[in-house]
Legacy VTK file of the C-alpha trace (Angstrom):
# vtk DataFile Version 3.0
C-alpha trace
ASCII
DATASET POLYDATA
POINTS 302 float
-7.555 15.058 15.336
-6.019 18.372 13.807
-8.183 20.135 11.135
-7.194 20.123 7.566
-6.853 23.640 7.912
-4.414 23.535 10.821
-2.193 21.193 9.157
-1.899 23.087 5.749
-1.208 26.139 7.929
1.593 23.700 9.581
2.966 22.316 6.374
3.069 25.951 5.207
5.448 26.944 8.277
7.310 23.610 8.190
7.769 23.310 4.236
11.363 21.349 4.468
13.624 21.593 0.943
13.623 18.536 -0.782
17.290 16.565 -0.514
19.456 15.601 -3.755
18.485 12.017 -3.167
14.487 12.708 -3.359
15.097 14.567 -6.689
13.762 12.314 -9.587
14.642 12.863 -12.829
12.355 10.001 -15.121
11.099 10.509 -18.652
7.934 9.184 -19.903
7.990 5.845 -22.393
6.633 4.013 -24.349
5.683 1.360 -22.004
4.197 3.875 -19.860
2.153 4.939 -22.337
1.008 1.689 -23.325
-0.237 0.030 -19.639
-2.187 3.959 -19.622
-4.167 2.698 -22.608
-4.824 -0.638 -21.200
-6.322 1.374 -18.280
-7.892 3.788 -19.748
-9.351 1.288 -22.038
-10.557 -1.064 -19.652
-11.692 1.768 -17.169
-9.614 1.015 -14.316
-8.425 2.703 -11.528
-4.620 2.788 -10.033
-3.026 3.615 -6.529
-0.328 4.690 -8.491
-2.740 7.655 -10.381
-5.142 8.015 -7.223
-2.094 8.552 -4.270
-0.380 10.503 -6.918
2.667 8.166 -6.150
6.019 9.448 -6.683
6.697 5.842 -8.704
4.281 6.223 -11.286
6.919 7.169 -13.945
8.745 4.263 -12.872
6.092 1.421 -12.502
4.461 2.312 -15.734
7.978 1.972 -17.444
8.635 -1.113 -16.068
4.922 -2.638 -17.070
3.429 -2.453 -13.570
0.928 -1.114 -11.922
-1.172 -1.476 -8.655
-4.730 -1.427 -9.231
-7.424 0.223 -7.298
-10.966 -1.290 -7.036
-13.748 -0.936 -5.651
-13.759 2.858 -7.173
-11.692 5.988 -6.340
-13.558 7.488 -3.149
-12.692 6.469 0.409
-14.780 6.389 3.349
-12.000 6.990 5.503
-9.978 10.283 5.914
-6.783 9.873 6.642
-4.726 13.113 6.999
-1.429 11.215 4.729
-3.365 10.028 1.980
-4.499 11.640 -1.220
-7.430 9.246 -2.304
-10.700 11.573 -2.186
-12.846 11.242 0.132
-16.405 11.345 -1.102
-19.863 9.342 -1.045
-18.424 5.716 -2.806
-20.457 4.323 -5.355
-21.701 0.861 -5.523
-19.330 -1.731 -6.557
-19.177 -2.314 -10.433
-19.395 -6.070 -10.911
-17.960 -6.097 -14.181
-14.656 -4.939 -12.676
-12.956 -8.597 -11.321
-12.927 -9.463 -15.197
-11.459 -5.815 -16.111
-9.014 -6.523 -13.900
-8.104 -9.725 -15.336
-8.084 -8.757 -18.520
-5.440 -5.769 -17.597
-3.268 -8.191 -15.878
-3.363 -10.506 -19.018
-2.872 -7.396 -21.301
0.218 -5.851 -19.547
1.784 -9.466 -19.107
2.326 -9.493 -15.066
4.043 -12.221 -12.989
2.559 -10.825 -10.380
-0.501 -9.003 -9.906
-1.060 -6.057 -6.785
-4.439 -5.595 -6.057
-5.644 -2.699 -3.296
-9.006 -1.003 -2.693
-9.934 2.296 -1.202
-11.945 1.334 2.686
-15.269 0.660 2.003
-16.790 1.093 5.508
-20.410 1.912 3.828
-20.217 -2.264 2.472
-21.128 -5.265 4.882
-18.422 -7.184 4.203
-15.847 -3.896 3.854
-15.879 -5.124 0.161
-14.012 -8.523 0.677
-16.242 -10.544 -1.495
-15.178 -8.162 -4.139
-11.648 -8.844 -3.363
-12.346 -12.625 -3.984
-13.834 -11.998 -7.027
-11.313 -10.060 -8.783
-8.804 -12.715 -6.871
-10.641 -15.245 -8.800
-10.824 -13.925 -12.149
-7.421 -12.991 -12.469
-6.242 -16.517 -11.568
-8.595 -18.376 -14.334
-7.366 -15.352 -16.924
-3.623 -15.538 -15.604
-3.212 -18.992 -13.721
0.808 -18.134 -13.972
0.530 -15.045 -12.496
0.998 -14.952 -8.436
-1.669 -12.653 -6.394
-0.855 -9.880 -3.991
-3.426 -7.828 -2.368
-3.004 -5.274 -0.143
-6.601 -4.726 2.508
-8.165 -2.372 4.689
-8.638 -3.669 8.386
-12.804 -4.587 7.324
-13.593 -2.775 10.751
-12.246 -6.019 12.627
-14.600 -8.008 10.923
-13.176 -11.605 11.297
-15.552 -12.725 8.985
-14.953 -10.878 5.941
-11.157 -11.178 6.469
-11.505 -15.077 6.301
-13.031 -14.537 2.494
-10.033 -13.510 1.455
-7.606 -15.808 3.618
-10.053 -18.328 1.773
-9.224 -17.137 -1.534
-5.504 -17.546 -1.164
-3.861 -14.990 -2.150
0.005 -15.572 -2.426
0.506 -12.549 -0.299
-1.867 -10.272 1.984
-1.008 -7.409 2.768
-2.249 -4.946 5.532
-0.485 -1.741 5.851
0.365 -0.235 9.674
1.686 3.271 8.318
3.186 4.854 10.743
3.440 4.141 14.693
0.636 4.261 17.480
1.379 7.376 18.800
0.431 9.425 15.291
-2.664 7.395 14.968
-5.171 9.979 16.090
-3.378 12.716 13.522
-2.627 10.533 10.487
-5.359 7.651 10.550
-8.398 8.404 12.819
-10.533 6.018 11.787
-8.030 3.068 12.468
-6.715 1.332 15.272
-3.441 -0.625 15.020
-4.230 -3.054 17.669
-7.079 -4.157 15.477
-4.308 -4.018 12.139
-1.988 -6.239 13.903
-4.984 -8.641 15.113
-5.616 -9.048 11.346
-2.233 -10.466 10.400
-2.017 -12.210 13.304
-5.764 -13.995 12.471
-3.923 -14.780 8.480
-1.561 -16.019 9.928
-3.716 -18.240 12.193
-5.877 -19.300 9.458
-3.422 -20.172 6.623
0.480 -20.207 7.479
1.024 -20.638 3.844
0.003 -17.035 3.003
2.874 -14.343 3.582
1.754 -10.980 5.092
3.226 -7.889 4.449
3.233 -4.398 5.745
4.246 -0.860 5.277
5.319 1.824 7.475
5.676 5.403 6.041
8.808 7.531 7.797
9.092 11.393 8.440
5.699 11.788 10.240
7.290 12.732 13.286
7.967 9.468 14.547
11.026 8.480 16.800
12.949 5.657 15.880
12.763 3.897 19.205
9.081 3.716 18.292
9.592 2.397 14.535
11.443 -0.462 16.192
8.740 -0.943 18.368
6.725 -1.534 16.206
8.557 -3.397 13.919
9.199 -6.118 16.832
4.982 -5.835 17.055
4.447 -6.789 13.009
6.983 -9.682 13.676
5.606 -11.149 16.591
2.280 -10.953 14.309
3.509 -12.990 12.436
4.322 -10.219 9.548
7.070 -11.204 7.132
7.534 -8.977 4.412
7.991 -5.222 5.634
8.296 -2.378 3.223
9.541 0.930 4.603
9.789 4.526 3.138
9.637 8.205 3.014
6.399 10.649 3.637
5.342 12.945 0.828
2.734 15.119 1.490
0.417 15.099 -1.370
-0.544 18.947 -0.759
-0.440 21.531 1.508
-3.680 20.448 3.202
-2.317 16.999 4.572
-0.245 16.153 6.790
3.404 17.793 7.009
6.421 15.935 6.135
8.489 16.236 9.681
11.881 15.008 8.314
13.372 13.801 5.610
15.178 10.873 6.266
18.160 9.615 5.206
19.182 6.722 2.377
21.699 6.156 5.533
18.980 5.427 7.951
16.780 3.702 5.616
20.075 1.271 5.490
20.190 1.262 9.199
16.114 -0.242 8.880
16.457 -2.478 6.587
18.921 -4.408 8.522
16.815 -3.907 11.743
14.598 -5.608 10.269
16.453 -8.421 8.857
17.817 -8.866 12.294
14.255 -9.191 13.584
13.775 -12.272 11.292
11.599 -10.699 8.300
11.852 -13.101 5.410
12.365 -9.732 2.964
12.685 -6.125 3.745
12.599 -3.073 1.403
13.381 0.108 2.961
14.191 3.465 0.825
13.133 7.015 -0.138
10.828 5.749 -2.764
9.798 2.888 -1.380
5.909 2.290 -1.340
3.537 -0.848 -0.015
3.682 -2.419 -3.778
6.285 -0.524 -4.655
8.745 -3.605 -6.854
6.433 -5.808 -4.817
7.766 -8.823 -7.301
11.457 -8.230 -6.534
10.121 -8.435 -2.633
8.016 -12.010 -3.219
10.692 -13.513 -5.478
13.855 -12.247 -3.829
15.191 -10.711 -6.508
17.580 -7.573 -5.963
15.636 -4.402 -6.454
16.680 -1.577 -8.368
18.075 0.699 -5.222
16.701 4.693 -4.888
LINES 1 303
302 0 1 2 3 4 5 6 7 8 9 10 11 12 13 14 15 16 17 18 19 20 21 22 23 24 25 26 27 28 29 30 31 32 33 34 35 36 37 38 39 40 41 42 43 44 45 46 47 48 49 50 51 52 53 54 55 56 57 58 59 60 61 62 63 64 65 66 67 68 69 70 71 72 73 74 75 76 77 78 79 80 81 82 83 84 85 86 87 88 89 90 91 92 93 94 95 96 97 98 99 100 101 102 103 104 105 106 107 108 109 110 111 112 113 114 115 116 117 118 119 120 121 122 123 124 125 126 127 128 129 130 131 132 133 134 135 136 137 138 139 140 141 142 143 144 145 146 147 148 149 150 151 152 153 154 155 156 157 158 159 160 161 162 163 164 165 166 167 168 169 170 171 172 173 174 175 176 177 178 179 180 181 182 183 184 185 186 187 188 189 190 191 192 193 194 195 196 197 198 199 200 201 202 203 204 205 206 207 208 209 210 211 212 213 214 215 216 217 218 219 220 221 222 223 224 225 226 227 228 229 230 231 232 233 234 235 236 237 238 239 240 241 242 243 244 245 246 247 248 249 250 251 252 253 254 255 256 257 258 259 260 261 262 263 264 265 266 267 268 269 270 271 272 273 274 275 276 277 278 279 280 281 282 283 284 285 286 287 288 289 290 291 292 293 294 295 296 297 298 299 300 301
């Protein structure tokens, strides 16, 4: 694994000028302003705030918002991501009901829940998962679930709590292709990410899974197909697919910027593959319009 030192002093050579199309241009709103005080009020966490997302504008405006539990520090470190990485503390039981009460409060049809990886727990933190799963159904029983896991170290066990739970959609995020593994994510293994979906997929057919791929990493696109056949033949059938930021200088270096062309060019890759929905773009993010995805509605294109 390169050092965080060695890959600011890459990003530093290898800045690349932002194109037209990755130029946003998004005032602030009221709406935004109100789901921040039902946040901030409620104490809750977002991927959108954490990961410093370049949606957040966006989301907020629309009423939305992906919610981070199980507090903001990750065990894991991987070289993409801007979550910090620091001792976790213990998981705040009051927060399924938070959660519930936010989801209630900002009027969502559909509800994206994610968690930093919580090695350090037994279970990874998948009874916490159920919990806030639970809550937000007896608060919301309308509103359709979406949460988006860490790989719980392979642990079948802990994975089945949450297949148990039913979620309407689990997803597990691959990121980026096996090759980049030991620069971007370490700690993971994507034979072990594909094993879960395939194990969901196993253990309730009814449940749709869903992963994410992040582009401009230095991949080649013989290997993004690759590995798009790999999610399918898991079983994977909702695929969201879009461009690398770089958080700072001190993560990983954006490679290439790729093109709303070639996004185009993955989307229907992936349609021809047989995923039920695919959303591929610039902005495009794991949760990113995650209702338009489930409910097949068309997506505002960026």
């Amino acid at each position: 694994m390169k050092q965080y030192s060695e890959i600011s002093k890459q990003n530093e050579q290898k800045m690349l000028r932002k194109p037209d199309w990755l130029k946003l241009k998004i005032q602030a709103s009221k709406e935004k302003i109100e789901v921040e005080r039902v946040l901030n009020r409620l104490s809750l966490h977002t991927v959108c705030t954490e990961a410093r997302c370049p949606n957040l504008m966006e989301c907020y405006g629309r009423k939305t918002a992906t919610f981070l539990i199980l507090g903001p520090y990750c065990t894991r470190r991987c070289t993409f991501c801007n979550v910090q990485h620091k001792p976790p503390r213990s998981p705040d039981e009051d927060e399924p009901q938070r959660v519930a009460k936010a989801v209630a409060a900002i009027g969502l049809k559909h509800a994206v829940i994610t968690s930093v990886t919580r090695d350090d727990l037994p279970d990874g933190g998948a009874g916490h998962f159920v919990a806030v799963i639970k809550a937000v159904r007896q608060l919301n029983p309308e509103t359709t679930v979406e949460v988006l896991i860490p790989d719980f170290q392979g642990d079948a066990e802990a994975l089945q709590k949450v297949i148990a739970a039913e979620p309407e959609v689990l997803n597990h995020n691959v990121e980026t292709v096996p090759r980049l593994y030991p620069e971007v994510r370490p700690q993971a293994d994507y034979e072990r990410s594909l094993q879960l979906l395939r194990r969901v997929k196993a253990a309730n057919p009814k449940i749709l899974t869903k992963s994410g791929l992040m582009v401009g990493l230095g991949e080649e696109e013989e290997e993004l197909v690759r590995v798009l056949s790999d999610l399918r033949k898991a079983g994977c059938e909702l695929l969201t697919i879009g461009q690398y930021l770089a958080p700072s200088p001190h993560h990983h270096p954006v490679v290439e910027y790729i093109s709303p062309e070639t996004f185009t060019r993955y989307r229907k890759i992936g349609e021809e593959l047989g995923f039920l929905r695919v959303a591929a773009g610039p902005f495009v993010r794991s949760s990113y319009q995650a209702a338009a995805v489930l409910y097949n509605e068309e997506p505002v294109r960026r």
